[in-house]
Every structure is written in C-alpha cells, then in structure tokens.
C-alpha positions in Angstrom: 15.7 33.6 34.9 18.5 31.5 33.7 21.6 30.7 36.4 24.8 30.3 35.3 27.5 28.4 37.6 30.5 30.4 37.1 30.3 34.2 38.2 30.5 37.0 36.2 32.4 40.2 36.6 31.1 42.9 38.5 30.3 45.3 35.7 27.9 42.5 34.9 26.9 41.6 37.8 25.3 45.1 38.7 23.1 45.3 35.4 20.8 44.0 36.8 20.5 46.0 39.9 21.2 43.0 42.5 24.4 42.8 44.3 25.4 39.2 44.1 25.8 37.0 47.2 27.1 34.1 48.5 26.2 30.7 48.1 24.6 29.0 51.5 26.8 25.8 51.0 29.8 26.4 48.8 30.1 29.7 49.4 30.9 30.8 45.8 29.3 34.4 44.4 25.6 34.0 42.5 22.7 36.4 42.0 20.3 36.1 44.8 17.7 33.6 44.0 14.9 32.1 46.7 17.1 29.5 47.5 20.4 31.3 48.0 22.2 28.2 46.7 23.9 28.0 43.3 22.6 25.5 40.5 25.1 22.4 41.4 24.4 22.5 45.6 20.3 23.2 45.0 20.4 20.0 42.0 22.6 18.2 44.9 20.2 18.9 47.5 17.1 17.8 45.5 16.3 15.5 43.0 13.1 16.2 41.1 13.1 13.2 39.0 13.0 11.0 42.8 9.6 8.9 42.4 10.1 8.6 38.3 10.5 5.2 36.6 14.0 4.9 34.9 13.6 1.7 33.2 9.8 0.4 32.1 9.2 -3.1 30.3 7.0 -2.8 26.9 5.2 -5.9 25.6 5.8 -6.4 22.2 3.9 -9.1 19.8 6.8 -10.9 17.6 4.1 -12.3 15.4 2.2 -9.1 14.3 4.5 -5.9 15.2 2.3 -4.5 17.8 2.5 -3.4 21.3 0.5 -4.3 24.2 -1.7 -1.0 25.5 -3.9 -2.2 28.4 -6.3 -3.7 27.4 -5.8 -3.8 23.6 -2.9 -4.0 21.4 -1.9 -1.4 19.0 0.5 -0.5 16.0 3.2 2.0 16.6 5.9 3.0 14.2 9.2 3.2 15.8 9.7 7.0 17.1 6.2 8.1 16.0 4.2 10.1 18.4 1.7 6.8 18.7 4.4 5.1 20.4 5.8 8.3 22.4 2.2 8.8 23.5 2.1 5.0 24.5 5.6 5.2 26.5 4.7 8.2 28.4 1.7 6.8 29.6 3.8 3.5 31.2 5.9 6.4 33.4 5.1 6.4 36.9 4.9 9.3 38.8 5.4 12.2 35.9 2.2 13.2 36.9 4.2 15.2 40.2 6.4 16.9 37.7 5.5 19.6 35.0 6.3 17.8 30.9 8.4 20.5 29.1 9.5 18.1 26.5 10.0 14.6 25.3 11.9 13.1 22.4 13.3 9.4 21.3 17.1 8.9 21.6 18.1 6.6 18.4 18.9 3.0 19.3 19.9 -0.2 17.6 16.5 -1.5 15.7 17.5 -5.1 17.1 18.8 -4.3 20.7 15.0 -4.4 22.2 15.4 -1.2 23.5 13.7 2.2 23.2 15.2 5.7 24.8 13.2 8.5 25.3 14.8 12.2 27.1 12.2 14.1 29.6 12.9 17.3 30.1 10.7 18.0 33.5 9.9 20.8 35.6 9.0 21.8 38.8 9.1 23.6 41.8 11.3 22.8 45.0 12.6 25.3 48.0 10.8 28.4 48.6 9.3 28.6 44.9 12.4 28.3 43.0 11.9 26.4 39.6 13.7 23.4 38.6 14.1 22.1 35.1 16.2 18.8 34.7 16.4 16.0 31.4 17.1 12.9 32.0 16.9 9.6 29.9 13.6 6.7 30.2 15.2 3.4 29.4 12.2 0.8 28.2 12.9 -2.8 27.3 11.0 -4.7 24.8 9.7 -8.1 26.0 8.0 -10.6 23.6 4.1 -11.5 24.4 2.3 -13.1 22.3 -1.0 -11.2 21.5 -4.7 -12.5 21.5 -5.1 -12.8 17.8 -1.8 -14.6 16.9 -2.4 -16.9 19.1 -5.8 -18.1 18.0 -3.7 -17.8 14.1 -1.8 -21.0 15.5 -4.4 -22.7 17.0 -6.6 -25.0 14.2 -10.7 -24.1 13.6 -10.4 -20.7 15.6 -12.0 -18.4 12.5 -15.7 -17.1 13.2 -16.2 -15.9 9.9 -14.4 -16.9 6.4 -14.6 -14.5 3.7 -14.0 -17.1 -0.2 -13.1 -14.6 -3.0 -13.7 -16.4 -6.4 -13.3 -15.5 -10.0 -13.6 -17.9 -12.5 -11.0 -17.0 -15.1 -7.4 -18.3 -16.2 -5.6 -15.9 -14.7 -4.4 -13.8 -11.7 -4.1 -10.2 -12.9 -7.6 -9.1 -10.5 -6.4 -10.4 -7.6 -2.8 -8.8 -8.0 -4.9 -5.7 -8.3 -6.9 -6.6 -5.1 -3.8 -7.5 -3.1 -2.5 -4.0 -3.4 -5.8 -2.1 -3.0 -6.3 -4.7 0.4 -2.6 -3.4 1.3 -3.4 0.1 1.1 -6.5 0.6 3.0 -5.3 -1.8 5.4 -7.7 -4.6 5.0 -5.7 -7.0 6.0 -5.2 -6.0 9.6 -8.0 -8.6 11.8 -7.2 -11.5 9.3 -5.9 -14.5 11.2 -5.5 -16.6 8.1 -5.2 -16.3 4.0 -5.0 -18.7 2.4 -4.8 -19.6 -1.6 -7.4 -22.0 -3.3 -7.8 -22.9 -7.2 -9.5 -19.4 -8.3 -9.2 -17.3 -5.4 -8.8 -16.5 -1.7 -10.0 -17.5 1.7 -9.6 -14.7 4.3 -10.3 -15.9 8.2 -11.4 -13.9 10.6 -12.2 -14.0 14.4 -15.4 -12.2 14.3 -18.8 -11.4 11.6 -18.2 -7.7 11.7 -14.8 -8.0 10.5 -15.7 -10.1 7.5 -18.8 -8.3 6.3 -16.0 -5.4 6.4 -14.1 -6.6 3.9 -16.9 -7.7 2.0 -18.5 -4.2 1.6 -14.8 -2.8 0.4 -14.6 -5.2 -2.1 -18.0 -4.3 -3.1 -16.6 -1.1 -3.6 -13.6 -1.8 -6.3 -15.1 -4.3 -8.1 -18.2 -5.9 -9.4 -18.9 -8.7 -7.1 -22.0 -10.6 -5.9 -22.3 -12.6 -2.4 -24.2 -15.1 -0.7 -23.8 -15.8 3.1 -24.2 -19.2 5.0 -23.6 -20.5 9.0 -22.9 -23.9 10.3 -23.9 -24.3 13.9 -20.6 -25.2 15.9 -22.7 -25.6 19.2 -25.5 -24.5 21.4 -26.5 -24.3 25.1 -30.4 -24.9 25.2 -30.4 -24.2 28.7 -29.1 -20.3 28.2 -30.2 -20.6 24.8 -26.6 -19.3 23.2 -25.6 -20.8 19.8 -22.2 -20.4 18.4 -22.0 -20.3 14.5 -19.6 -20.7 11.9 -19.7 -17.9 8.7 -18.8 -17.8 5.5 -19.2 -15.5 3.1 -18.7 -16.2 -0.8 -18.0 -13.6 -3.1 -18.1 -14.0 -6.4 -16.4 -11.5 -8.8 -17.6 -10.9 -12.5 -15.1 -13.2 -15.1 -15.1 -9.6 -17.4 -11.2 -8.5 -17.3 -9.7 -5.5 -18.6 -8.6 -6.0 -22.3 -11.5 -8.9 -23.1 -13.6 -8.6 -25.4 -17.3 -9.2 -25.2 -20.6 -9.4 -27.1 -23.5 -8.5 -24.6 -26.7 -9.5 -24.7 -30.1 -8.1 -26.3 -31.3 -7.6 -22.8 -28.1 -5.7 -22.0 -27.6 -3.7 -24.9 -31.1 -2.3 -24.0 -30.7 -1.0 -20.9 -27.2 0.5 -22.3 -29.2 2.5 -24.6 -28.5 0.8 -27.8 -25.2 0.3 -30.2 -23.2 -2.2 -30.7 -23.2 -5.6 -28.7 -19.8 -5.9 -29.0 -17.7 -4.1 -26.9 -14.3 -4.2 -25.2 -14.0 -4.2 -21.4 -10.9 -0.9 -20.8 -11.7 -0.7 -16.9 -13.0 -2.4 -14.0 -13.8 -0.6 -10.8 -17.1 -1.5 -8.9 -18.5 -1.4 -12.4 -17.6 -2.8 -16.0 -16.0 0.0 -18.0 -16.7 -1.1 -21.9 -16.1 0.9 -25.0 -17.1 0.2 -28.4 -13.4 -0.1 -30.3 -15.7 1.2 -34.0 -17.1 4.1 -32.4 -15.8 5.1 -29.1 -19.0 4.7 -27.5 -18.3 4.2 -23.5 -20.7 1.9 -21.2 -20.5 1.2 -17.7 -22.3 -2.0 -16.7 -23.3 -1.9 -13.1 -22.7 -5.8 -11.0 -26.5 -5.5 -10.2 -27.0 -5.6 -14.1 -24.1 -7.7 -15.2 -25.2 -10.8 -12.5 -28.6 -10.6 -13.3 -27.9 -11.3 -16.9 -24.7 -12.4 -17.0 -22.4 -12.6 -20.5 -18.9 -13.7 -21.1 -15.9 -12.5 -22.4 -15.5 -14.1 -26.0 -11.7 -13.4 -26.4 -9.5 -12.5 -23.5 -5.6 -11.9 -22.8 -4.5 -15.2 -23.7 -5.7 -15.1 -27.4 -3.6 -11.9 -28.0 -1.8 -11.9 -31.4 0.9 -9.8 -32.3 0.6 -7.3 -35.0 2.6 -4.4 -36.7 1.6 -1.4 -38.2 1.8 -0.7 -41.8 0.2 2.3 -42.7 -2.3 4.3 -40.3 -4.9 6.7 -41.1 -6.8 9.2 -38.7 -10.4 9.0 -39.5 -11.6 12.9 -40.0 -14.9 14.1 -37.3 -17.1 13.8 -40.6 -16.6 10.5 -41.3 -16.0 9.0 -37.8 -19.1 11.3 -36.5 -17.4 11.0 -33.1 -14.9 13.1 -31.2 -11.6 12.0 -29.7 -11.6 10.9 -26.0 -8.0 11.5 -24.4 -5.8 8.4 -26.4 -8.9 7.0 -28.0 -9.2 8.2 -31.4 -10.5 5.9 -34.7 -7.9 5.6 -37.3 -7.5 3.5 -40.1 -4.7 1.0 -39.9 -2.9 -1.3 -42.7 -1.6 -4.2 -40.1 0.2 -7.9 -40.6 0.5 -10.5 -38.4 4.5 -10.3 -36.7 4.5 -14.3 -37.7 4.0 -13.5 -41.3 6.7 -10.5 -41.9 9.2 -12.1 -44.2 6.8 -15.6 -44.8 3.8 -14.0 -46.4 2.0 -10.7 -48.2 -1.2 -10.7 -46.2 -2.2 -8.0 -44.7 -5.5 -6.7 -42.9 -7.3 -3.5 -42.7 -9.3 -2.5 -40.0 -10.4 0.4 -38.2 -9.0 1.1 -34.6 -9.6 3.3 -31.7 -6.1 4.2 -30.7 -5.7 7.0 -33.5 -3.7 8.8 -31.0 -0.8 6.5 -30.0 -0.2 4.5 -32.8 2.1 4.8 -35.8 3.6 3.3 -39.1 6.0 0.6 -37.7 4.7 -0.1 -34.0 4.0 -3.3 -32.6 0.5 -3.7 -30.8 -1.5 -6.8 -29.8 -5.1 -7.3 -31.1 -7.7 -10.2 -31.5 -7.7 -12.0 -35.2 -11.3 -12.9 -35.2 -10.7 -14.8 -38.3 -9.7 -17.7 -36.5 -11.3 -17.3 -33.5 -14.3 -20.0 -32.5 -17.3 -18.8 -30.7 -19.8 -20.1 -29.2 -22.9 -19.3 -31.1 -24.7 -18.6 -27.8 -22.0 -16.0 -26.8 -22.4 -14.3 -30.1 -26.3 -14.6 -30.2 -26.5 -10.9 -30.1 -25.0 -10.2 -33.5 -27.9 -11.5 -35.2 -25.3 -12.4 -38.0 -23.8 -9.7 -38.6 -20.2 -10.1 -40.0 -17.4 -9.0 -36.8 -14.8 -6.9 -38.1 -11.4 -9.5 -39.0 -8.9 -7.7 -36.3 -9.7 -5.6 -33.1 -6.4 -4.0 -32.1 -6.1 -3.8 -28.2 -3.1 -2.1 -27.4 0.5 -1.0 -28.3 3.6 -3.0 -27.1 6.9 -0.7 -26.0 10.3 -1.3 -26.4 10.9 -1.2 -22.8 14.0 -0.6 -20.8 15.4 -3.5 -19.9 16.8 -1.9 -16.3 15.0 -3.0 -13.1 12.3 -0.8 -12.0 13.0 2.2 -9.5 9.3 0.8 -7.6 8.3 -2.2 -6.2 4.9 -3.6 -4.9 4.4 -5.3 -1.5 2.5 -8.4 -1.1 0.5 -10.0 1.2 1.7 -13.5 3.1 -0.5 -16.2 1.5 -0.7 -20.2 2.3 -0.2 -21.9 -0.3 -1.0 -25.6 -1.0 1.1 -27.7 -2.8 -1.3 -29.4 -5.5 0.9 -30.0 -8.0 4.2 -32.3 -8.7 7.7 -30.7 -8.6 7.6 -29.5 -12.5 4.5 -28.6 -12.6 4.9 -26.4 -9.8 7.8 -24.6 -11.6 5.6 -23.9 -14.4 2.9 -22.8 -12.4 5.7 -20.3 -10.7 6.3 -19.0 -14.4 3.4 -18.6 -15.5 2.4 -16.9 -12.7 5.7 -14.9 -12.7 4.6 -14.1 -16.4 1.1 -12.3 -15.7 2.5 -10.4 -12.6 4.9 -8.8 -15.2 1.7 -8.4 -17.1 0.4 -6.7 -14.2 3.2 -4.3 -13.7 3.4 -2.8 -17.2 -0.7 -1.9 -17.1 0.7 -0.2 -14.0 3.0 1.7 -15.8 0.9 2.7 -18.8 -2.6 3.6 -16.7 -1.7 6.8 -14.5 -5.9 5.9 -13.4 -4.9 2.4 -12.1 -1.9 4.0 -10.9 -4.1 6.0 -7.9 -5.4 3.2 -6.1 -1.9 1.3 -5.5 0.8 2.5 -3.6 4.3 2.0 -5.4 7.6 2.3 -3.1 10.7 3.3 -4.1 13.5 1.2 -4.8 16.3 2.5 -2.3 20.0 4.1 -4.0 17.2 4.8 -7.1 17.7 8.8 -7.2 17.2 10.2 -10.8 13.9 10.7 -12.3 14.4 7.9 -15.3 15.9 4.3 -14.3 19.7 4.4 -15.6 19.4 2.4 -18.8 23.0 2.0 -20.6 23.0 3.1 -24.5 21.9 -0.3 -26.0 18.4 0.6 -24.3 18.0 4.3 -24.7 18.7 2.9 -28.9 15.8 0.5 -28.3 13.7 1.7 -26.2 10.4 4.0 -27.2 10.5 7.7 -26.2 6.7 7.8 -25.6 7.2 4.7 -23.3 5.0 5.0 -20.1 7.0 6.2 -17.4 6.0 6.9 -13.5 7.7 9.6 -11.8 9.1 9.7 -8.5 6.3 12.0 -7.2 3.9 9.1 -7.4 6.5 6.6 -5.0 6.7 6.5 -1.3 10.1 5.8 0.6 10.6 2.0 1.1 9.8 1.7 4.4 9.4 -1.4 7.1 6.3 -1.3 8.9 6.3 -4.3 10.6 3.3 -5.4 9.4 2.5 -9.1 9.7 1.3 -9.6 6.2 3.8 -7.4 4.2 7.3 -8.9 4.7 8.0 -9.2 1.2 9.9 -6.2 1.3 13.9 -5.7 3.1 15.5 -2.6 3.7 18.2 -1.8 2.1 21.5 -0.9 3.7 21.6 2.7 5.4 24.0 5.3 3.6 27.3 6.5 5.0 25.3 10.1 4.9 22.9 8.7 6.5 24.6 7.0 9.0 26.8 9.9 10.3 23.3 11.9 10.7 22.0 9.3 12.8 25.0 9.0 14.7 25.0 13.3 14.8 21.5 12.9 16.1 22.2 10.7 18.3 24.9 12.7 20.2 22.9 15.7 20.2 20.0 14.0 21.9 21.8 12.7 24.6 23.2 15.8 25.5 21.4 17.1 29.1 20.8 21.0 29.8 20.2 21.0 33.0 18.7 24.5 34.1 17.0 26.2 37.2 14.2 29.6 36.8 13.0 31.7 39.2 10.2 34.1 39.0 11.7 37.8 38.5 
C-alpha cells in the first residue's frame, strides 16, 4: 500500500473501510499503518540506507581502458550492465537491504566520475516496508594495471608471434588488421610492432600466442615453425624460463594474381588448366580458371608442400577499355554462369593507345556479366610480360592467351565515404630518410585505398570486417553533388547502412584511430532530459494489507 503525505477527504478516506488516525508525532490525519506515523516522521525517524557506502573509489587503467575487479582487471563499457554489475559489487552493506532497482545517472565522460540511483527496500518498525533511492557517487582513480606495466618495461614478452609474407605489398595485412580487430585478438598483446614484410605481436604468456596463431590459421593459408631461447634456469629446483617465438609464414598468392601451378598440383586439382587466377583467399587459395570458369581451392597443407608463385600480380595491371563484347552461348562455352562470372568475348585496347594507335586485342573473359561496350577494366598484357621459364614449366609450351582481364574500374563518387575502418596501434621504425619515408606513406596510402574499394565491391569480404559509420552521414547513398552523379557509374558497388555499426569509442588500447564526433543538439537535450529524470527520488513506504 502506497502512503500519500497530504490527506484526503473523507469520502475517500472511508473507501477503504479504515477510519483514518492521527499521526504519533505530528499529529496530522493518515490511514492507519503499523507504525502509526506518516511517511515524512517514519523516513525522519529511520534511515534505511545508514551502513551504505555513498562514495566508492574505482581503479581505472589509463593505458588499456579497463577496471580493476579483485583480482583481475576487466573491460566495461561505460553504463553497461558489466560495469553496473562491477559497481554494485564495491557497495558495502547493500547486502542488509532488499535491491529493487539500479540505474546510471549521466555524467561528464572526463569528470572521473560515475553515478549510479538505488532504489532499496526494507523493513523497519513493526513490519512496515520502506522503499527509499538515493544516489552512489564512485570516483575513478588511475592504477596502472599488470600488463601495461610490463608494455613499458624492455624484454618482458614470453612469447613473440612474427607474421611474414613475402610480397610487395600490404593489402593482406590490412585485411588481417580488421579481422584481428573484430574477434578481439588483440586484447593480451603487450607489443606490435612493424618489420619489413610483416608483424611482431608480443605477448606475456605461450597460450596466448599459440592463440593467435591457430586464428590465423583459420583466415588464411599460413604455415609455422616454433623455437625457445633459454633465458635462465635454476638446477637446483630444476625450473627453466624460455623465450618463444613463433614464425608464421603466409602463402605470397594474393587475390587478383595470376598463377601457373604445377604438374604436381594440377593433379591433385583434378586436371585443367595450370593457369589459373587467385579470386579469394580464406584459409585456402580460391583460384578460378578465367577460360572456363573452373573453380579450385588449394588447401596451405598442399600449397606449402609444393609451393608455386604468382607470375603476374597487382602491380602489372594495365588499363584497358572495352570495344565490343560478346556473351559466349552454353554450347560453345560448355559451362554455365556462376553469379558475375560469365565468358564473353571482348574487343579491348590498351587506354595508352586510344587516340595514338589502331591495335586492338581480342580475348575471351569471364566477366560476361558486368562488363560492357565502353567500360574501363584492368587486365594482364601477357605479351610483354617476362616469365620465368620455371614458373611457367607447367604449360608445356603451350601459347597463354595475349590479355586476361581482371576486373572493371568504376567511376566512383568522389564524396568521402559514409564508413571508416579502425586500426590497430603499431610501432613503427624509422628505416628510411625524410623523402623516402613520404613515399613510403603514399604508396602505402595508395594500396589502403586499394583495399577499401575490394571492400566495397566484395559483399563476401565484406562479412568478416566490421565497417562504422561515419557520424552526421544519414541517407542511404553518400551526398555526391551533380558533377558526380554525371560521372559516376549506376552499377557502382555500394554498401548500405545495414552493414555499418554506430561509431563508437571503446576505449580500447589498440584502436584509437578513431574520434567521436561532436554530440547533436537533439541529442544533447535527450541526455540532458535523461539526466533530470534520473535524478529525480520517489521515495515511498508499503505495508502489507
């Protein structure tokens, strides 16, 4: 039953069949209760939050983002019900009370302060029931936790984890970064650092590196080998400390290369053509014969133990434009269409020679289905390409085809994207002179764009990377002014917003690439409406009928 402090008429005091009395201490009329005192003498006569901490320090690790819960240290979003669970459990003496609710009250992200409202229960003078909210101020503290400070201490790492790929490029390792980022790899590294081909991940113990080496046995086709270096040993107790390292070596086949596999090879693929072009890489090598749409997959186990190499890869790319194209009919092709992969027959010219020259190449290619008279697309000219006779053993002379289209360039928009990728904190060393290091921040500038457009145009890719939205970026298509809807393609890849997640900072201490962006005047008045509402105390008193 629900009190309220000023009295009622009479009419309504009768309803419910009690005559009303008088108040013990104030003397003012109330319906008879256990206590006969009204709600403001009974809540001034006892206190039923006595014996409950008001104000609780939290430790808090600058470095990493996480809080200290005795005896580990874990990662709470603010106001998520980890870090309500964690604050509840810092409260002395709730356990004399009954928990009827609990909820943060919004504060400044950079006052080091959190607010939580209790709303408590309990019983006090002859059974009556008591039910009173009151605020739980907690005050962030800064402590250092265990594994940041063995990050700034030198020759701490038990195990090192040395990712290498022995290619030009970094378009695999962009892909790695943001599969590490979303299935949290990253979180027991104490170091990562960036070498000439790859990446050195540091970690304080074996179990955590042979972790990360079975995931990235998982997305792509690697092989390791394993070594120790004995650090010390006590022969008396017979304990030995070691050093680990683990070197991973990823297969040099990227997507977009083309290759010429070997006899061996070829036979365990069931036959075809040796050469092939890689479209995929996942824990296997997805290849696909560009003259008949025959698809392989070559498992690492397979690829390592005979090993081939690509014989034209992304940096050989020539640009090309369509002329005249042709769909091969079923008959002819004896091979069915596979999604955009269908063989056409295509008139093409080199880009450099529109306007300078007549020659022109003929060639058959398997994207039937996205190509057309007057597109641009980037292929291989093998006619002035040098191979390496050993590469190309497999042939057994046969003449290559002249051209081997690869894919279709868009007129893209040129507006900013509405999504952005995080990235990982890496140490860099600084090999190179002043200008060369420019260059090197180009070029590498260069294949992340690279990166991001076979984002955009494979949805399959697409699944295993998380894209965040770009804050104030609300309409379905990036706002392009006229000059770019005139120039840019209508079958242009695209990705929606249902694939994006809200730009969010997690506090995570290798992901602070990414800044929020100002808050909204809507959004600020709803915070600031929250904020009023949640402060607001009820406080009631029940009785049993």
């Amino acid at each position: 039953m629900t009190f309220n402090q000023e009295s009622s008429s009479s009419s309504t005091d009768q309803q419910d069949g009690f005559a009303n009395i008088l108040c013990c201490l104030c003397g003012i009329q109330i319906k008879p209760n256990a206590a006969n005192m009204c709600i403001n003498c009974l809540q001034g006569e006892v206190d039923i939050t006595e014996g409950i901490s008001k104000q609780i320090t939290i430790f808090c690790c600058r470095g990493c983002g996480r809080y200290l819960k005795n005896p580990q240290w874990v990662r709470c979003d603010l106001e998520s019900t980890e870090l309500l669970a964690l604050c509840l459990k810092k409260i002395n003496g709730l356990q004399k009370v009954k928990l009827i609710d609990a909820q943060f009250i919004w504060t400044e992200p950079h006052s080091k302060r959190i607010k939580v409202k209790l709303t408590v229960q309990s019983e006090v003078m002859n059974g009556v029931k008591l039910q009173q909210s009151f605020p739980v101020e907690y005050v962030l503290e800064n402590q250092q936790c265990d594994v940041c400070q063995k990050s700034y201490t030198e020759n701490i790492w038990k195990a090192c984890v040395q990712v290498r790929q022995k290619v030009t490029h970094k378009r695999t390792f962009f892909y790695l970064e943001q599969v590490i980022l979303k299935y949290s790899m990253t979180d027991n590294v104490t170091g990562l650092k960036e070498v000439p081909h790859g990446l050195d991940f540091y970690f304080e113990a074996r179990q955590q590196a042979v972790r990360l080496v079975d995931f990235l046995s998982s997305v792509a086709p690697v092989r390791h080998n394993s070594a120790k270096r004995l650090v010390s040993a006590d022969d008396k107790s017979n304990v030995s400390n070691f050093k680990y390292t683990i070197l991973i070596d990823i297969a040099p086949i990227c997507k977009d290369d083309l290759v010429c596999v070997s006899k061996k090879v070829l036979r365990k693929l069931g036959g075809g053509s040796p050469l092939l072009l890689c479209i995929r890489i996942t824990a296997n090598i997805h290849l696909l014969d560009p003259l008949s749409l025959r698809h392989v997959e070559v498992r690492a186990q397979t690829f390592f133990s005979d090993p081939f190499r690509s014989i034209c890869n992304s940096k050989q790319l020539v640009e090309f434009v369509i002329l005249d194209i042709e769909p091969l009919e079923r008959e002819k092709s004896k091979t069915r269409s596979k999604g955009k992969w269908k063989l056409a027959r295509v008139e093409c010219a080199r880009s450099s020679d529109m306007g300078v020259n007549d020659i022109t190449f003929e060639c058959t290619t398997h994207l039937g289905n996205i190509l057309h008279a007057g597109d641009t697309c980037l292929g291989y000219d093998l006619n002035i390409t040098n191979f390496n006779p050993s590469d190309t053993k497999a042939m057994h002379g046969k003449p290559m085809p002249e051209i081997v289209l690869i894919r279709k360039v868009y007129n893209r928009r040129s507006g900013k994207r509405k999504w952005r990728l995080k990235q990982l904190t890496i140490e860099r060393e600084n090999r190179y002179s002043k200008k060369m290091n420019k260059a090197e921040m180009q070029r590498e500038d260069h294949e992340r764009e690279q990166f991001l457009q076979d984002l955009e145009e494979d949805p399959e890719m697409r699944q295993q990377v998380v894209l965040w939205r770009v804050k104030n970026s609300n309409s379905d298509d990036v706002s392009m002014t006229s000059t770019d809807a005139k120039n840019s393609d209508d079958d242009a890849p695209t990705v929606g917003l249902n694939e994006l997640l809200e730009d969010l900072d997690l506090s995570d201490h290798y992901t602070t690439h990414l800044v929020d962006a100002p808050l909204s005047h809507e959004a600020q008045q709803e915070l600031q409406y929250s904020n009023v509402s949640s402060t607001t105390t009820d406080d009631q008193m029940q009785t049993d009928g």
